[in-house]
PDB file of N, CA, C, O and CB in Angstrom:
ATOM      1  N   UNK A   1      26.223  11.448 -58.208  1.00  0.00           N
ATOM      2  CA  UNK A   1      27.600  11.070 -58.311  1.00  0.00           C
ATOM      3  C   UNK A   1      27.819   9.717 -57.647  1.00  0.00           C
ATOM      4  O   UNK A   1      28.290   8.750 -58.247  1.00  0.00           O
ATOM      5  CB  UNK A   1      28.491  12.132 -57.692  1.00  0.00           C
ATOM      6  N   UNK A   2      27.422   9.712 -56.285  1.00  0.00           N
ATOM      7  CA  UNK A   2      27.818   8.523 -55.860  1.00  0.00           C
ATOM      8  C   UNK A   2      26.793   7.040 -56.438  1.00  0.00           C
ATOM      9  O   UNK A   2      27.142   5.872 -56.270  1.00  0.00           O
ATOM     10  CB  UNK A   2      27.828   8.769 -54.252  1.00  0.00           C
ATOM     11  N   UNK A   3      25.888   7.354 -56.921  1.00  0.00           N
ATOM     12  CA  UNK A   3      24.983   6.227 -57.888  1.00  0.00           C
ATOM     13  C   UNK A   3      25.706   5.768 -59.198  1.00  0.00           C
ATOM     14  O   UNK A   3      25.543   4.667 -59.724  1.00  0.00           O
ATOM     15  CB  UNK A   3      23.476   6.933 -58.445  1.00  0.00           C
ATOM     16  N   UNK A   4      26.430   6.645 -59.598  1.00  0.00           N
ATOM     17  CA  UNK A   4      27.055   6.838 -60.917  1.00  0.00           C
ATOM     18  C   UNK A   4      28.185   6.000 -60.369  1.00  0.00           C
ATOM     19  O   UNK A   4      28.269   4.952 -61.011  1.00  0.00           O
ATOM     20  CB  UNK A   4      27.381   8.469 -61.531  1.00  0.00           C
ATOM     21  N   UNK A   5      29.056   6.092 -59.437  1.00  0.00           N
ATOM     22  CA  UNK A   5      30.329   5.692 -58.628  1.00  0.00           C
ATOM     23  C   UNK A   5      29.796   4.398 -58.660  1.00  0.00           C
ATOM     24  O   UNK A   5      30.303   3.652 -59.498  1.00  0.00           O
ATOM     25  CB  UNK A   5      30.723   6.391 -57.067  1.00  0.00           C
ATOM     26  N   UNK A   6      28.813   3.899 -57.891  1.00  0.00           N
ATOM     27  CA  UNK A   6      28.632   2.639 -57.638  1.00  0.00           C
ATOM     28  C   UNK A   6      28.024   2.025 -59.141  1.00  0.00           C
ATOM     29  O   UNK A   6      28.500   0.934 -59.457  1.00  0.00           O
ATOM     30  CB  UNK A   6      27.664   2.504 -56.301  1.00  0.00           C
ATOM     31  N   UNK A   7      27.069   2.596 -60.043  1.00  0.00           N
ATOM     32  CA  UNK A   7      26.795   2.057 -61.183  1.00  0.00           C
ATOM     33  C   UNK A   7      27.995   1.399 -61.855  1.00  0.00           C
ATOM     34  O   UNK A   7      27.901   0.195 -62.093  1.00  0.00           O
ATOM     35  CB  UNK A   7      26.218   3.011 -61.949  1.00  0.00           C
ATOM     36  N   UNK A   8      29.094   2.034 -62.185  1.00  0.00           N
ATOM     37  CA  UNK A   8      30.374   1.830 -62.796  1.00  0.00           C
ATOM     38  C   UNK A   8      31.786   0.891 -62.027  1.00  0.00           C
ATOM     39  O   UNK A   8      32.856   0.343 -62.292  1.00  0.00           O
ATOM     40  CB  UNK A   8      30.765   3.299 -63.026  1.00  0.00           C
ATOM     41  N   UNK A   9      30.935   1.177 -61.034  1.00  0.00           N
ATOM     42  CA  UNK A   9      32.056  -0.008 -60.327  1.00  0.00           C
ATOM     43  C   UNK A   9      33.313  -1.144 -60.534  1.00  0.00           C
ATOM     44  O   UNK A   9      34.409  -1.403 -60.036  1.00  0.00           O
ATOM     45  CB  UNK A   9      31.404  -0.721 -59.939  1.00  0.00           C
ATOM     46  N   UNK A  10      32.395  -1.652 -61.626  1.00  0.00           N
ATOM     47  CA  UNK A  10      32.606  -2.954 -62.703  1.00  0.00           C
ATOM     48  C   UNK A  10      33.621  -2.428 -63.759  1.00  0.00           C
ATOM     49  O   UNK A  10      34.574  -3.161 -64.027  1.00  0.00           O
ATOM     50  CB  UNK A  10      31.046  -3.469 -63.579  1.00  0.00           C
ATOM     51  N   UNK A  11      33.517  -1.342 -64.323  1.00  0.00           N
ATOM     52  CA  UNK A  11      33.790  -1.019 -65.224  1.00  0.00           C
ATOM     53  C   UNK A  11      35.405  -0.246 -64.978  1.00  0.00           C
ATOM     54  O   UNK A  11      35.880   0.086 -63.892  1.00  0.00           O
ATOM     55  CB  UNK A  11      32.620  -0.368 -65.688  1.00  0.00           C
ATOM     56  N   UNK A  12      35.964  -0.112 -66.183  1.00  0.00           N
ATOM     57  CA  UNK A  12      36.990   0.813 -65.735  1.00  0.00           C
ATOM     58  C   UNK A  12      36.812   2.643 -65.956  1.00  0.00           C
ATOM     59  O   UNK A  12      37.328   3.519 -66.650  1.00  0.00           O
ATOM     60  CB  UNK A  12      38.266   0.264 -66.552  1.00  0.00           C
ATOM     61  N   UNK A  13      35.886   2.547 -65.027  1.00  0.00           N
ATOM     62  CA  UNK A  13      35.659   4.884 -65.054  1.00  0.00           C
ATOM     63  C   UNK A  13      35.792   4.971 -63.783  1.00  0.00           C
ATOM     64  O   UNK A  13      35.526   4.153 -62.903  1.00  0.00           O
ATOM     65  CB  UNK A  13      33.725   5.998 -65.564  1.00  0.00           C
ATOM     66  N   UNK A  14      36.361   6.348 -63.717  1.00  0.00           N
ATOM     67  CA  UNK A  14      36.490   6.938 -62.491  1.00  0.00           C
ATOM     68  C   UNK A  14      35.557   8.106 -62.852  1.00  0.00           C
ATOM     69  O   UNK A  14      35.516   8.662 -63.950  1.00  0.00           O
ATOM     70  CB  UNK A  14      38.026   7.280 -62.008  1.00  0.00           C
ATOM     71  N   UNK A  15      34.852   8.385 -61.827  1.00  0.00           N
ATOM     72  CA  UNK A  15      33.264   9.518 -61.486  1.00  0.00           C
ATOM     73  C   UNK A  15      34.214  10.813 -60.436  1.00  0.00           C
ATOM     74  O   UNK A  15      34.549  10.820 -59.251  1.00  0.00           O
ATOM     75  CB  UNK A  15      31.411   8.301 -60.034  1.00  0.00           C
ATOM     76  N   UNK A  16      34.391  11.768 -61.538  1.00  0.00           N
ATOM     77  CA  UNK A  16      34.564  13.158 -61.064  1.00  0.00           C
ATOM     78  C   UNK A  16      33.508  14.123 -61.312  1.00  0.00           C
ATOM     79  O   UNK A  16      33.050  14.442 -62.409  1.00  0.00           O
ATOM     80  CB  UNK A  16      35.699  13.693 -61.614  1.00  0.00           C
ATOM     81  N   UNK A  17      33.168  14.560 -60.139  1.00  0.00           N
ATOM     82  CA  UNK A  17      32.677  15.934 -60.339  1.00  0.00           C
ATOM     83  C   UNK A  17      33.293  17.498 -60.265  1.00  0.00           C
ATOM     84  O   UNK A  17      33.884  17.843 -59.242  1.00  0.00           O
ATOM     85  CB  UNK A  17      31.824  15.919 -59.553  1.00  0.00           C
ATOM     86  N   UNK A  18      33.153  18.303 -61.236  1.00  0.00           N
ATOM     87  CA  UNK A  18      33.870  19.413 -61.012  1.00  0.00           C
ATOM     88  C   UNK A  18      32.861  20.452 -61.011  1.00  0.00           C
ATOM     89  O   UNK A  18      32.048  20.508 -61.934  1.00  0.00           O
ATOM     90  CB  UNK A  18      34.958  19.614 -61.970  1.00  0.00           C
ATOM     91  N   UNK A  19      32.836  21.754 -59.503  1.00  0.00           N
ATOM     92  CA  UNK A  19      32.065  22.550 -59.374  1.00  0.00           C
ATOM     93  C   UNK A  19      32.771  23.679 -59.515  1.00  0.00           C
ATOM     94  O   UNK A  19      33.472  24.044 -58.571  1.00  0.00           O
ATOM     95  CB  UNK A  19      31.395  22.402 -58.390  1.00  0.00           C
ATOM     96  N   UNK A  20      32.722  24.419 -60.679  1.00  0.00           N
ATOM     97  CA  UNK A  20      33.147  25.294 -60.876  1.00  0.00           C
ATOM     98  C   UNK A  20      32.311  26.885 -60.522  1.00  0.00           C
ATOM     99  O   UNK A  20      31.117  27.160 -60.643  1.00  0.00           O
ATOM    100  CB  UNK A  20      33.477  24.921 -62.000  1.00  0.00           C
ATOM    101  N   UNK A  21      33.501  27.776 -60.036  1.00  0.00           N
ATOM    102  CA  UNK A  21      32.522  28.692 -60.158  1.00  0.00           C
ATOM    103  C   UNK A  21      31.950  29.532 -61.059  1.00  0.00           C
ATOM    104  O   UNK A  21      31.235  28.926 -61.857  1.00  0.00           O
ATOM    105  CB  UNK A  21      32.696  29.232 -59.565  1.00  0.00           C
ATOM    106  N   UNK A  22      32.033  31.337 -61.312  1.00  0.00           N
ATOM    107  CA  UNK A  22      31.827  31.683 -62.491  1.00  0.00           C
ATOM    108  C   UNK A  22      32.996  32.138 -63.521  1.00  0.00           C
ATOM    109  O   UNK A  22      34.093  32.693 -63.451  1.00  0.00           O
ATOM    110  CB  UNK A  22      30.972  32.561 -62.314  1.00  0.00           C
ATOM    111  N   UNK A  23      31.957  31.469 -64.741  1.00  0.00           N
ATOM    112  CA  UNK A  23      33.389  31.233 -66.267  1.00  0.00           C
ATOM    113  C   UNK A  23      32.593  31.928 -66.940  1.00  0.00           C
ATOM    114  O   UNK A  23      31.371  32.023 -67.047  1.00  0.00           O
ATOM    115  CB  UNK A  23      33.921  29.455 -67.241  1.00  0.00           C
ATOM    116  N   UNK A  24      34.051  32.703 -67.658  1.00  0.00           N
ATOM    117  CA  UNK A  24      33.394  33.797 -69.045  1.00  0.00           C
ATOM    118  C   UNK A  24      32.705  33.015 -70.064  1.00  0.00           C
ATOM    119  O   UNK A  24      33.459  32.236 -70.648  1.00  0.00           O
ATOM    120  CB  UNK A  24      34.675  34.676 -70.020  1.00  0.00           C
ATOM    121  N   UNK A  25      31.292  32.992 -70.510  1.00  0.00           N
ATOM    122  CA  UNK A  25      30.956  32.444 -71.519  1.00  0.00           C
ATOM    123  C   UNK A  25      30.248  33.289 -72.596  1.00  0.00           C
ATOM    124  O   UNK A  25      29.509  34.031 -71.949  1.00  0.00           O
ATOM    125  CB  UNK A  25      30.307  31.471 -71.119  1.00  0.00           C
ATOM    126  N   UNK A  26      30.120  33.511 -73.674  1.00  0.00           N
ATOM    127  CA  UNK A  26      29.452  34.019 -74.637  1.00  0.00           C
ATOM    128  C   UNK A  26      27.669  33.976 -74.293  1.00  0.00           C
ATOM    129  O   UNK A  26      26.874  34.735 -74.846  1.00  0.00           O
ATOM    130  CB  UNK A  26      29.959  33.195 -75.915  1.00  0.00           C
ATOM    131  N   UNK A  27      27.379  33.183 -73.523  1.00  0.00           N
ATOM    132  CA  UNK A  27      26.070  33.241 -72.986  1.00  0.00           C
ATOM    133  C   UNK A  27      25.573  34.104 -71.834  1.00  0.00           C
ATOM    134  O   UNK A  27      24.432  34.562 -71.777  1.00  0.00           O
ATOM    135  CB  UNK A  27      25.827  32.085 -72.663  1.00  0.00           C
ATOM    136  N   UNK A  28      26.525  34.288 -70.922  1.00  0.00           N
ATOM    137  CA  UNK A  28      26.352  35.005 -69.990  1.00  0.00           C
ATOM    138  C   UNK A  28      26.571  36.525 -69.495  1.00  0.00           C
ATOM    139  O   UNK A  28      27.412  37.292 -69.964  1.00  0.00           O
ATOM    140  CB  UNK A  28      26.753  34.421 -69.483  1.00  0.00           C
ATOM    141  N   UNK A  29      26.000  36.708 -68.847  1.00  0.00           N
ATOM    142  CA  UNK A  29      26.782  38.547 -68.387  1.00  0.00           C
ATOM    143  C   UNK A  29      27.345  38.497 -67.322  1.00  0.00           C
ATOM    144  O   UNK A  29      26.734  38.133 -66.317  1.00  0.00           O
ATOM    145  CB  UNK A  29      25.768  39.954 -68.076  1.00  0.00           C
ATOM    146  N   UNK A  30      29.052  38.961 -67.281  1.00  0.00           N
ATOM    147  CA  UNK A  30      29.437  38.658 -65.991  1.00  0.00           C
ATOM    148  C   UNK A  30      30.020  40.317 -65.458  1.00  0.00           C
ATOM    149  O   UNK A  30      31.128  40.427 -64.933  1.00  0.00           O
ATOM    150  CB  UNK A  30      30.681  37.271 -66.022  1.00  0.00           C
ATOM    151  N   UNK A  31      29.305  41.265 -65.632  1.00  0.00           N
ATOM    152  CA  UNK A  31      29.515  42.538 -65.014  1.00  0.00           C
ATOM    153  C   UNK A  31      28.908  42.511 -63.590  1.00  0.00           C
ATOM    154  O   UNK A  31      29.409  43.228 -62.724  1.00  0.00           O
ATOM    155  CB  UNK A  31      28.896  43.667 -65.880  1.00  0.00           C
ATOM    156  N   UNK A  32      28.312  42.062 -63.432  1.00  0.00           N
ATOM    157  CA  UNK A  32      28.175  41.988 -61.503  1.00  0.00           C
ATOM    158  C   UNK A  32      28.851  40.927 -61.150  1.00  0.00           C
ATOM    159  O   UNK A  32      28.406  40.486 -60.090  1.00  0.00           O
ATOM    160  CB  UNK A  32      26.555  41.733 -60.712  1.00  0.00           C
ATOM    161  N   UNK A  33      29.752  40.302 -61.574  1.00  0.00           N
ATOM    162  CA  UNK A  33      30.904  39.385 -60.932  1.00  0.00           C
ATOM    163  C   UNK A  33      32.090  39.920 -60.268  1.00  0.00           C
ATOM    164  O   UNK A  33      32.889  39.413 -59.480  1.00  0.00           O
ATOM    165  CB  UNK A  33      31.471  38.577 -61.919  1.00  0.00           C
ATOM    166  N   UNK A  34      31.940  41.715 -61.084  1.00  0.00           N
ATOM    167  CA  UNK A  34      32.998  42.622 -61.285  1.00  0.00           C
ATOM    168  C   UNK A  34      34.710  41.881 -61.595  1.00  0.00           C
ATOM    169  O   UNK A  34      35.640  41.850 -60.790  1.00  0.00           O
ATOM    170  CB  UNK A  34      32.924  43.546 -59.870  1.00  0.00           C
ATOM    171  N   UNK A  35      34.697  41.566 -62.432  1.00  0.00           N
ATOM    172  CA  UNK A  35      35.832  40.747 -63.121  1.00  0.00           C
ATOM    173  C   UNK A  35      36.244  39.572 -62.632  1.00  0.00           C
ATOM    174  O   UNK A  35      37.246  39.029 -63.097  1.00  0.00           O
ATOM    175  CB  UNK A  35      36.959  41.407 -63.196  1.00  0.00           C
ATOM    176  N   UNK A  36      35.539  39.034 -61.648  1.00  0.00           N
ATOM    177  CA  UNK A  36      36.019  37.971 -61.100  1.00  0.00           C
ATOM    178  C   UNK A  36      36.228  36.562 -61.607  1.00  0.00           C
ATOM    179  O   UNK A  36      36.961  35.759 -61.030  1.00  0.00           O
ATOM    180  CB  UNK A  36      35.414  37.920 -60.251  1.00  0.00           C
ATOM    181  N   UNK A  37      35.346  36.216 -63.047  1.00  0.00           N
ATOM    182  CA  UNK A  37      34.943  35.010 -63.666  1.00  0.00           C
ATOM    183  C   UNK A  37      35.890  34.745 -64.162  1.00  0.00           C
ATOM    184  O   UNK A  37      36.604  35.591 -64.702  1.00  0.00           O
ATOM    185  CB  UNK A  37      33.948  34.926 -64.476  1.00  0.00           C
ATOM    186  N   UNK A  38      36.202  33.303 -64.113  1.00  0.00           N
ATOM    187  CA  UNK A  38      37.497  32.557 -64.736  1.00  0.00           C
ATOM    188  C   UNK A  38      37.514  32.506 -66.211  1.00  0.00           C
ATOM    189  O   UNK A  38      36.475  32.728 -66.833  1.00  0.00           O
ATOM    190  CB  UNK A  38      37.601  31.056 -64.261  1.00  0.00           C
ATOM    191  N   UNK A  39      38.632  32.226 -66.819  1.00  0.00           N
ATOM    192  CA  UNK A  39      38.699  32.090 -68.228  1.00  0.00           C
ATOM    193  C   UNK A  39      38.273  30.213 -68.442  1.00  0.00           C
ATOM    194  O   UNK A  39      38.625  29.356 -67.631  1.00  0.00           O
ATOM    195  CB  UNK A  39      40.490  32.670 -68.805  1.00  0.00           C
ATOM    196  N   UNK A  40      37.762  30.037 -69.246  1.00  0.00           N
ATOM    197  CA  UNK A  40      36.970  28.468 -69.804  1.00  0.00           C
ATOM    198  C   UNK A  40      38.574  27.437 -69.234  1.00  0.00           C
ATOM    199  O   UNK A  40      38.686  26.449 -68.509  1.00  0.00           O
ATOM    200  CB  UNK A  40      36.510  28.392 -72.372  1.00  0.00           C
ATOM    201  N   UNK A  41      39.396  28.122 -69.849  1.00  0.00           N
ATOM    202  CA  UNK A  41      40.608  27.747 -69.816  1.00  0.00           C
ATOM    203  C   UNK A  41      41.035  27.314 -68.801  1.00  0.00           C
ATOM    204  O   UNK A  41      41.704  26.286 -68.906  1.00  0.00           O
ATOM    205  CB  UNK A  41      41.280  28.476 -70.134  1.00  0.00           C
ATOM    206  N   UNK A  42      40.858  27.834 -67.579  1.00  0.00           N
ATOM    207  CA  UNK A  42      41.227  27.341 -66.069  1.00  0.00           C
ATOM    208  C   UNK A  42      40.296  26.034 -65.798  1.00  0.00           C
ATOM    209  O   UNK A  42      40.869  25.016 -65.409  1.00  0.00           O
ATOM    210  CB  UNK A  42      40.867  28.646 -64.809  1.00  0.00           C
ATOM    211  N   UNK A  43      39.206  26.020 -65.943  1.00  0.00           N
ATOM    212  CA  UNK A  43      38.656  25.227 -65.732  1.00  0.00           C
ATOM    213  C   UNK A  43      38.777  23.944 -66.690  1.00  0.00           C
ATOM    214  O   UNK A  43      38.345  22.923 -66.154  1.00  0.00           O
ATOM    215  CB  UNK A  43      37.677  25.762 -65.562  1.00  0.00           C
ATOM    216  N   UNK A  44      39.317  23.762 -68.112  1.00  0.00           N
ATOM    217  CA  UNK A  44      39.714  23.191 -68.524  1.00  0.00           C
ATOM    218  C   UNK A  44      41.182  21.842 -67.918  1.00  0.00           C
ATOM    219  O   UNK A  44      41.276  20.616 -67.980  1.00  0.00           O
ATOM    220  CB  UNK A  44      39.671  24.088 -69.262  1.00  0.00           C
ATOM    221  N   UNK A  45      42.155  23.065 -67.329  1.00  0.00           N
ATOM    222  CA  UNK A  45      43.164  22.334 -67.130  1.00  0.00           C
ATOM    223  C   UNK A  45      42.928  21.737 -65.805  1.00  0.00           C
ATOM    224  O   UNK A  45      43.467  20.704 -65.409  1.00  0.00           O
ATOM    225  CB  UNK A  45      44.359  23.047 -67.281  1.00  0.00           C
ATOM    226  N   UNK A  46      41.892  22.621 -64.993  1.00  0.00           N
ATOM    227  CA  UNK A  46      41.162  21.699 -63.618  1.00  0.00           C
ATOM    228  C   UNK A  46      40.891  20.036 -63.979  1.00  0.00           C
ATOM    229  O   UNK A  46      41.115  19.130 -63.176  1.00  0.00           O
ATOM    230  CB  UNK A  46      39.369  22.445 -63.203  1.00  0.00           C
ATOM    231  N   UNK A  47      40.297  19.827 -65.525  1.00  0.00           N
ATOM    232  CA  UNK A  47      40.138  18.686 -65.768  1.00  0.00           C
ATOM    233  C   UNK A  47      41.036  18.063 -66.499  1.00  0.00           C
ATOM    234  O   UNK A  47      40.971  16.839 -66.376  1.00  0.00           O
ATOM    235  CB  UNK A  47      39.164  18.570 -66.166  1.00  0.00           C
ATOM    236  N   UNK A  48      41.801  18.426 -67.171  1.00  0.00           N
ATOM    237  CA  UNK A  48      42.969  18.376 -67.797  1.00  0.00           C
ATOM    238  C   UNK A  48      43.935  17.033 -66.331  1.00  0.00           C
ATOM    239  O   UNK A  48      44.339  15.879 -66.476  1.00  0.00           O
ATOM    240  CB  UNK A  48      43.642  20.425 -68.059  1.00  0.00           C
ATOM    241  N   UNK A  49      43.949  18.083 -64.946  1.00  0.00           N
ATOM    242  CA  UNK A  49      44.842  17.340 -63.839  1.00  0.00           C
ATOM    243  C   UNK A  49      43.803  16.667 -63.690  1.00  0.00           C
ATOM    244  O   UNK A  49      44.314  15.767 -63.023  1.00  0.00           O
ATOM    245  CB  UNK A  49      45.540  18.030 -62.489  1.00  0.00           C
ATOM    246  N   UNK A  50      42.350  16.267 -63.809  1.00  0.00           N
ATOM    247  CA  UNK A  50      42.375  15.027 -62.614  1.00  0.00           C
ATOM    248  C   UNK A  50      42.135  13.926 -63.609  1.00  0.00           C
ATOM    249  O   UNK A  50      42.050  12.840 -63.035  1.00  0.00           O
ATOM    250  CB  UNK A  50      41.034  15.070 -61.207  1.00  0.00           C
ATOM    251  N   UNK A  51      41.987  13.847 -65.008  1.00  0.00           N
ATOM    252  CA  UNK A  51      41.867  12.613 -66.255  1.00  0.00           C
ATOM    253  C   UNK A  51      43.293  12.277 -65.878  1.00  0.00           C
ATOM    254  O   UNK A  51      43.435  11.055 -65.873  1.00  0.00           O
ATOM    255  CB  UNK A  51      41.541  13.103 -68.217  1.00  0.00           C
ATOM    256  N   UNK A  52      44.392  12.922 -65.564  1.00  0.00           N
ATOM    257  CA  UNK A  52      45.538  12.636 -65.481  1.00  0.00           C
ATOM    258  C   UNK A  52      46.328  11.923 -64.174  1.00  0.00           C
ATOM    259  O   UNK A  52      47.515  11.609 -64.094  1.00  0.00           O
ATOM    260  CB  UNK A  52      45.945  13.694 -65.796  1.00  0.00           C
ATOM    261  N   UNK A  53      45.191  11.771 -63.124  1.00  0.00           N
ATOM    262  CA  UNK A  53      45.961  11.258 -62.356  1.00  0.00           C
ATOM    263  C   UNK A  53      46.269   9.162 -62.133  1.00  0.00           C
ATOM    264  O   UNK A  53      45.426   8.407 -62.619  1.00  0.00           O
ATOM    265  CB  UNK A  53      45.361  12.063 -61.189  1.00  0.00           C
ATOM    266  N   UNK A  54      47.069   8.785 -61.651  1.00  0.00           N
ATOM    267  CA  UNK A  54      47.121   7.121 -61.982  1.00  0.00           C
ATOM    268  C   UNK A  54      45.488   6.358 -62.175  1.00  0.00           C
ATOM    269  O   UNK A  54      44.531   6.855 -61.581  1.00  0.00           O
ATOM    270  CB  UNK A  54      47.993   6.268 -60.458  1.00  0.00           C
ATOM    271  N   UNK A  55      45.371   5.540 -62.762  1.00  0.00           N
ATOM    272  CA  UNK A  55      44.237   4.582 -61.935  1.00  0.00           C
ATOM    273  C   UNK A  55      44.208   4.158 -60.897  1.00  0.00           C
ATOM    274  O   UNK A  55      43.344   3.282 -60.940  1.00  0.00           O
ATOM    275  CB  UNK A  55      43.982   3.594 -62.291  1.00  0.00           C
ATOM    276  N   UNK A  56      44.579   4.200 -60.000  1.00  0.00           N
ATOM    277  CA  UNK A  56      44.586   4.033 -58.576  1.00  0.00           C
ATOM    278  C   UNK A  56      43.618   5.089 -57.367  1.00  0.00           C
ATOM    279  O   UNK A  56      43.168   4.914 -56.235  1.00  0.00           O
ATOM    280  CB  UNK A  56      46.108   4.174 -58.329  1.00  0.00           C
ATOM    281  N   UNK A  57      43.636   6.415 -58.539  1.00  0.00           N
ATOM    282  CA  UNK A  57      43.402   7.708 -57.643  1.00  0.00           C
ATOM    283  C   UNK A  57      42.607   8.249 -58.663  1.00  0.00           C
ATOM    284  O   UNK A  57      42.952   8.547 -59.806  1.00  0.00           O
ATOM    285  CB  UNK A  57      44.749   8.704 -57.108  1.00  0.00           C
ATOM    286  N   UNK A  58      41.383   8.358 -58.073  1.00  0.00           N
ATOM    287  CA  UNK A  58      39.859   8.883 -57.923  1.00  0.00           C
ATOM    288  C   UNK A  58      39.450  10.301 -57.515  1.00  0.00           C
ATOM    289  O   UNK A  58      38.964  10.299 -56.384  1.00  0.00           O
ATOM    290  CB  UNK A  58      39.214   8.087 -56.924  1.00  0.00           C
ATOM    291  N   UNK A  59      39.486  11.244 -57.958  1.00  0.00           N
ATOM    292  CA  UNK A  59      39.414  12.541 -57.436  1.00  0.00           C
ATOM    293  C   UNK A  59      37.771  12.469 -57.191  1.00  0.00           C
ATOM    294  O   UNK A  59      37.255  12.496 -58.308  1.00  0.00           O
ATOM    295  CB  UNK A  59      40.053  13.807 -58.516  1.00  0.00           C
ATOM    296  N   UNK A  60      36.942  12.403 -56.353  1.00  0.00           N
ATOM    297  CA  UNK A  60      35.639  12.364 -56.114  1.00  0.00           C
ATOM    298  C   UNK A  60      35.189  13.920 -56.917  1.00  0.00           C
ATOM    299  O   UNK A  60      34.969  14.001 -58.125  1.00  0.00           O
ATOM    300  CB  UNK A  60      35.341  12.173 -54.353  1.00  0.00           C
ATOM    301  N   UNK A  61      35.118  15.052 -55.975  1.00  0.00           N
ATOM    302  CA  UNK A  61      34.916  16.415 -56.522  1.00  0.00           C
ATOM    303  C   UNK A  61      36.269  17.003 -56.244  1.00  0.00           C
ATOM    304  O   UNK A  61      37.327  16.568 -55.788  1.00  0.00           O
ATOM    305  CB  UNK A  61      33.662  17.269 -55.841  1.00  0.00           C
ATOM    306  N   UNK A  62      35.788  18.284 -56.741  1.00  0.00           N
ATOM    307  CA  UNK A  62      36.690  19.132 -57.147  1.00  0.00           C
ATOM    308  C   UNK A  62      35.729  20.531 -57.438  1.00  0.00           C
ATOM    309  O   UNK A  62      34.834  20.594 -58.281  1.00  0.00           O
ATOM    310  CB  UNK A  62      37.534  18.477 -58.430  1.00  0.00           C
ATOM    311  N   UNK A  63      36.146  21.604 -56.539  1.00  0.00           N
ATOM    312  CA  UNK A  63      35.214  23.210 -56.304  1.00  0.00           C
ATOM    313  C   UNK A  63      36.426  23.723 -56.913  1.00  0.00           C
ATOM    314  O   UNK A  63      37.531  23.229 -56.689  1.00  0.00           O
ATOM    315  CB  UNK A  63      34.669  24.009 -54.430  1.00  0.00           C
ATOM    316  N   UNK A  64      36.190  24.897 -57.828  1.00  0.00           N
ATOM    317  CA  UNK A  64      37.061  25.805 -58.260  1.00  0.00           C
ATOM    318  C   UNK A  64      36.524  26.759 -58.725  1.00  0.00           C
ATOM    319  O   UNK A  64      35.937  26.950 -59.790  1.00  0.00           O
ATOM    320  CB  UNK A  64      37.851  25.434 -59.023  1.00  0.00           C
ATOM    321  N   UNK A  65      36.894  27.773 -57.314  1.00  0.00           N
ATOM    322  CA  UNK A  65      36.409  29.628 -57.782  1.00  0.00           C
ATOM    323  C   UNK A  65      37.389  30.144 -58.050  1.00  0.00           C
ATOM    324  O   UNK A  65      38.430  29.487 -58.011  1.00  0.00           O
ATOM    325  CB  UNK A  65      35.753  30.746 -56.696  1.00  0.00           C
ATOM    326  N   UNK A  66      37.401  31.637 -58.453  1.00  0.00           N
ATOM    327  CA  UNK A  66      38.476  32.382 -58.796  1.00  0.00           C
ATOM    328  C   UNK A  66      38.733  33.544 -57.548  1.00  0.00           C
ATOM    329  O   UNK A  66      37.964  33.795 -56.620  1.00  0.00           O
ATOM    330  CB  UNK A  66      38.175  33.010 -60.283  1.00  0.00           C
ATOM    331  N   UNK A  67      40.085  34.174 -57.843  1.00  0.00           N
ATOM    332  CA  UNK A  67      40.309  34.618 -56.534  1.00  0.00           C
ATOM    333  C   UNK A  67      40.065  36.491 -56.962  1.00  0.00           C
ATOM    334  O   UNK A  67      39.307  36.868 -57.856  1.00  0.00           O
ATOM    335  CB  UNK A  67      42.108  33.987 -55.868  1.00  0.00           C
ATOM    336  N   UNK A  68      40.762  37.269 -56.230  1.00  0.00           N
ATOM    337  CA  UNK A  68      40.740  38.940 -56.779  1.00  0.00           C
ATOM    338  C   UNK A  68      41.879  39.028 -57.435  1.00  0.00           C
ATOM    339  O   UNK A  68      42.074  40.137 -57.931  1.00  0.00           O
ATOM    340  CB  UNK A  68      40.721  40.214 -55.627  1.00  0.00           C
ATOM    341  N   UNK A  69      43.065  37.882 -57.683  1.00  0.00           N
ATOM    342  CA  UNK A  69      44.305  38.501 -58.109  1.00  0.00           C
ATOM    343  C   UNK A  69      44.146  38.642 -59.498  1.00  0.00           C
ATOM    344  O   UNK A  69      44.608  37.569 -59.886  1.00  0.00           O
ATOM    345  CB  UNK A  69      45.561  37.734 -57.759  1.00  0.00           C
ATOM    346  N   UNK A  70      43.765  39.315 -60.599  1.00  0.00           N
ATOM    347  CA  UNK A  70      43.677  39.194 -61.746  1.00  0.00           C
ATOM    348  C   UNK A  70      44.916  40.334 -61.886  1.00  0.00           C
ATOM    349  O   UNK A  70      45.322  40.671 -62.998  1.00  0.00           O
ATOM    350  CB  UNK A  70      42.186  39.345 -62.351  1.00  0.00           C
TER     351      UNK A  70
END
């Protein structure tokens, strides 16, 4: 990330990383998560807010697990 940060420097990109935790996917088995895995969807609008914030503001990372409130 931060090679990528400094590679682009010049340029106009901002370098986010997003660490998500576990998401329902058609690839995976998430029965020992015991329901805990996010819908694709949450993690979507995770990126959804930070493409959206001014050019001025750089979200470096960004961790997003899910909680028990389902």
């Amino acid at each position: 990330m931060r090679s990528l940060r400094k590679e682009m420097s010049e340029e106009d990109v901002r370098v986010t990383v997003v660490m998500p935790g576990p998401v329902i996917t058609e690839l995976n088995d998430w029965e020992h998560w015991d329901g805990r895995a996010m819908d694709p969807e949450d993690i979507a609008e995770t990126i959804r807010f930070a493409v959206s914030r001014p050019p001025r503001v750089e979200l470096t990372e960004i961790s997003v697990d899910s909680t028990d409130k389902f």
